[in-house]
C-alpha positions, 0 to 999 in steps of 0.5 A: 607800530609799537609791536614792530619796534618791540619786535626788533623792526623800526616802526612807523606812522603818519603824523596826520593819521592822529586826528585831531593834531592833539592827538599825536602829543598822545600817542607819541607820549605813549610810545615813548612811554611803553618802548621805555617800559620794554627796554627796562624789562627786555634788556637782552631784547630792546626795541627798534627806533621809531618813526614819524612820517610828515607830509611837508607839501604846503596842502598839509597846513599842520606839519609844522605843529607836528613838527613841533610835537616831534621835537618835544619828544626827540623823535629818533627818525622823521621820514618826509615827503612831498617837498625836502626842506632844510629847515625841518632836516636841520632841526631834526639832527639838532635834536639827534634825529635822523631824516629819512626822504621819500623820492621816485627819482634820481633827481629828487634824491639829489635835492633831497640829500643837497637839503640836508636829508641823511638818507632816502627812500626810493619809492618804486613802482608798485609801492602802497599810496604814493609811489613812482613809475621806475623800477627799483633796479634802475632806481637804486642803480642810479642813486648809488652812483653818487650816494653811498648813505643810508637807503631804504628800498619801497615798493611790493615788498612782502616777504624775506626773499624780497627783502633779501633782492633789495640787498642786492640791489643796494638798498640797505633796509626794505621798507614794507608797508602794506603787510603791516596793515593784516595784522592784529595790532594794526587799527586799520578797518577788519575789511581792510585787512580782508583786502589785503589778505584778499588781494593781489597785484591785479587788484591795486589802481594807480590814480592821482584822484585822491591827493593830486599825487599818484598812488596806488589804492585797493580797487575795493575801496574805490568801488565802495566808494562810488567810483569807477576804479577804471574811469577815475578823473584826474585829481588836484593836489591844492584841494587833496578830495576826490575832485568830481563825482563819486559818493561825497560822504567818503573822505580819501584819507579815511575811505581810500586804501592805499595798498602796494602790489606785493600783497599777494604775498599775504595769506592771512591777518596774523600778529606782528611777531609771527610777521616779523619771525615770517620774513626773517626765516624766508630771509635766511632761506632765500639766502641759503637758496643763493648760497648753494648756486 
């Protein structure tokens, strides 16, 4: 994450993959500290803004303690899921902060922008872990007819021309996921890295068995988990575990990979930058491809 914003892009991460919860006072301290150190030394060059993503759904019985080290630290995007609230949306602008909410639908977007969100990410069909059924040119269709603040495309965006289709769309940002995981700076495990490199769309399962909210997973993990990736049983959001068979020694948030449908795009495990400077030169091709129609 702090390779993305050095690199000119907004980085982000989940709050709950610091673990223990202290654990995210210091990693956030840490970021703070080296994007800091990068400004002064690249004043020709600063880094991108960061972002924290919460879980604020009431089986995540931490988020208001992340919240609470989020403040402390002035974090300048919170991104939320799983529930808008007014409260957390409030106190985030009260700190200069803006908050970004995933939805999978029109509806959802309406609420989320009537609680005080100051943008949306809509969550399209093929995005990596929890993502919605709709297409994204319905998605962003639909939501541009009332709402013309900030929004962040999702779902199987992988490379510059994509970038370029959620332009078009309507969509002011993408908002890439899965790429990020094949990096070098990423501290994701090395074979899930090979997954991703490995995979392709063929290779992602959408189930609702690990958090009780539909998401799409890497078939590979599944199996090495003990599971039937094609037999999966209907999972439960109060109790956020596999719910019934499988091997009881792999933890969902640990074992299960969350994966989107655009990974066949990735071809290898590379630096961030080399990424970063990958989508930027497919995105000016794709444009100049557009603009000798």
């Amino acid at each position: 994450m702090i390779a993305q914003c050095k690199a000119g892009i907004v980085g982000s991460f989940p709050a709950l993959n610091a673990r223990p919860q202290a654990m995210l006072d210091e990693w956030i301290h840490q970021i703070t500290e080296e994007l800091a150190a990068w400004n002064r030394d690249n004043p020709d060059r600063p880094a991108a803004p960061f972002a924290v993503n919460q879980i604020v759904h009431k089986s995540n019985n931490r988020w208001e303690e992340d919240m609470v080290t989020c403040e402390k630290w002035q974090v300048p995007i919170v991104i939320t899921s799983l529930g808008a609230r007014e409260d957390l949306n409030g106190a985030v602008k009260g700190w200069g902060g803006i908050t970004l909410h995933d939805v999978i639908d029109d509806r959802f977007a309406r609420k989320a922008i009537e609680k005080g969100a100051t943008g949306l990410i809509p969550v399209a069909a093929g995005a990596g872990g929890h993502a919605g059924r709709q297409s994204p040119f319905a998605l962003v269709q639909e939501i541009r007819e009332w709402f013309e603040g900030p929004v962040a495309l999702s779902g199987s965006i992988a490379s510059g021309a994509s970038v370029l289709g959620a332009q078009a769309m309507g969509a002011d940002f993408a908002y890439i996921g899965s790429p990020w995981i094949a990096t070098f700076e990423a501290r994701a495990d090395e074979d899930y890295k090979q997954g991703i490199v490995e995979g392709s769309a063929a290779d992602i399962v959408y189930s609702d068995l690990f958090t009780g909210v539909h998401g799409n997973y890497l078939r590979k993990s599944i199996e090495n988990a003990g599971l039937d990736p094609d037999n999966l049983p209907k999972g439960d959001i109060s109790t956020m575990n596999f719910g019934s068979g499988g091997n009881t020694e792999a933890k969902a948030w640990r074992d299960i990979w969350g994966s989107g449908q655009g990974i066949g795009a990735v071809k290898a495990v590379e630096s961030v930058a080399d990424r970063v400077d990958r989508l930027e030169r497919e995105y000016l091709a794709a444009k100049a491809r557009l603009n000798t129609l």
